[in-house]
Each structure stands twice: as C-alpha cells, then as structure tokens.
N, C-alpha and C positions, 0 to 999 in steps of 0.2 A: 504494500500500500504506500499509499507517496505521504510527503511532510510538508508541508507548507507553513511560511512563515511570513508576519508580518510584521510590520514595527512601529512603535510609538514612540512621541517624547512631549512631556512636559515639561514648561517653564513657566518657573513663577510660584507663585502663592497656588491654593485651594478655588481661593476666590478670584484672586485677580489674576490669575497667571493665565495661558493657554496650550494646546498642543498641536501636534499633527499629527492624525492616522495615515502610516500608510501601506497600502494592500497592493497586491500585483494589479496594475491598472487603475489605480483608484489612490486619492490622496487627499484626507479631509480634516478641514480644520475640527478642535472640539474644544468649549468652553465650560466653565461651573453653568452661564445661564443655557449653554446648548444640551446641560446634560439635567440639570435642578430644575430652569423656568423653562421660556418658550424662546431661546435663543435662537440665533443662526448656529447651523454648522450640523455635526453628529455627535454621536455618543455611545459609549460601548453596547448600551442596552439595545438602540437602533441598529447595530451591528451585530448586536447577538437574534435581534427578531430576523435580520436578513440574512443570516446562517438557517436559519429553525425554519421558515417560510420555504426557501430555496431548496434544504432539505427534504424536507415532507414535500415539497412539488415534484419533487425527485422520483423520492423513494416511492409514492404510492403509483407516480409514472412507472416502473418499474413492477410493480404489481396488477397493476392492470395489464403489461404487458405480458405478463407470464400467464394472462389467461385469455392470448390469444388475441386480443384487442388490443387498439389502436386510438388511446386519446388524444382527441383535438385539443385540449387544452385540460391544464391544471393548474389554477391559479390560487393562488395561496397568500394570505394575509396575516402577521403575526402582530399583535398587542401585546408588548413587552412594557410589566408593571415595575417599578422601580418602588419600593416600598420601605418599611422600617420591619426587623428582625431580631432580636438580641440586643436592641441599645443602637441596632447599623444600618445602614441601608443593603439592600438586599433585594435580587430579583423575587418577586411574590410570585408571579401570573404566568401565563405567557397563553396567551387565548390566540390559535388558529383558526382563522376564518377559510371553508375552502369552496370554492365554486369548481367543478368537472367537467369538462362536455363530452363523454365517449357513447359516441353508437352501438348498439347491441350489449352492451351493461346494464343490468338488470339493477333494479333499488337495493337490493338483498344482499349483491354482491357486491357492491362499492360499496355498502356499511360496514362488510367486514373489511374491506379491504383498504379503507379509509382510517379504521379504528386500529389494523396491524401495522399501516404507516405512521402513528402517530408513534404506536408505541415502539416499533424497533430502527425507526431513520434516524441514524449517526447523534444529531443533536440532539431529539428525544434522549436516550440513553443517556446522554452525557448530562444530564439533568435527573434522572430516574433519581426518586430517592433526595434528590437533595430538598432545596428548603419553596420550590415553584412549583406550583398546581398547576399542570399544562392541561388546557382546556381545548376540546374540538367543537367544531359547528360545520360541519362541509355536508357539502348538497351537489346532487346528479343533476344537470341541466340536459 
C-alpha cells in the first residue's frame, strides 16, 4: 500500500498567528478564525470531512461494483463537528450525507451496501472506537 505525506507549518500565536496546509496539488492557508469562527481559508477538520466524504465515495463505488453494476454517481457530503471533550476540543460528529445514482440497484441492496461502506472505508476505521459518532443518511436516486 503506498504512504502519502503532507505538510504543515505554523506561525505565531494560537490566536494571532497562521499557517499553511500543504497537500500534493493543493496548498491552503489556515487560521484560529478559519478553524474557531467563520474565517477564510481551511482547517484540519474541513480536511478531515474531505478524507471521510472522498473515502466513502470510494469505497461504497467499489461495492457497488463488485455486484456487477455501474454507478453514475456517488456523491458524498461530510459534517465535521468540532466540539468540547475532556476539558479539549475534539472531533464529536462526523455526519455523511450520501446521494447514488446507479441503475439496476435495488433499495435493499444499496442499504446494505451503503451501511458496509461506512463502516469499513479506510477513514471510517480510522475513527472506529474513538471519541466521533459517524452518522449516515445516503439515498438511491
């Protein structure tokens, strides 16, 4: 399996300071208000819903394929809660929103196969167990 790496750096204070994410192809500023308020830029959690989203668009593509079918689309929306835990902050949440379009998939069988993607695509896992109720809502269009 391969490794991929990305890199940060901050400067400055908590509050006043800033940084840069940067990912293969991708390079973003991140602030206290882009990560606390309603700042410009991103922030780890927005980066972690775009791991989890991307994933599960993935993986359940990949389950649907294995029976045969051919999705037109998988589109996947994650809500990453950033919340209080212990005295700290802490991802709480993380609610999947998923919309489908594959012909010849039946209700029955995207529910299971919706519900196996949640639970075994890479970033699911990697959260299993810890301190985030990952929630689903995905629908067969």
């Amino acid at each position: 399996m391969s490794v991929r790496k990305v890199n940060s750096v901050w400067n400055g204070t908590l509050k006043e300071g800033k940084g840069n994410m940067n990912i293969t192809g991708y390079s973003g500023p991140f602030t206290f208000a882009s990560r606390f308020e309603d700042g410009k830029g991103t922030n780890p959690e927005e980066l972690v819903g775009a791991a989890h989203s991307g994933c599960y668009s993935m993986f359940l593509a990949a389950l649907i394929s294995g029976e045969g079918l051919t999705p037109e689309s998988v589109e996947t929306e994650a809500a990453v809660t950033l919340g209080q835990l212990d005295g700290g902050p802490a991802i709480t949440n993380i609610k999947l929103t998923n919309v489908t379009k594959c012909e010849g998939l039946s209700q029955e069988k995207f529910a299971e196969l919706s519900v196996a993607a949640k639970a075994k695509c890479p970033i699911s896992r990697l959260y299993a167990g810890g301190t985030a109720e990952i929630e689903l809502d995905a629908k067969l269009v």
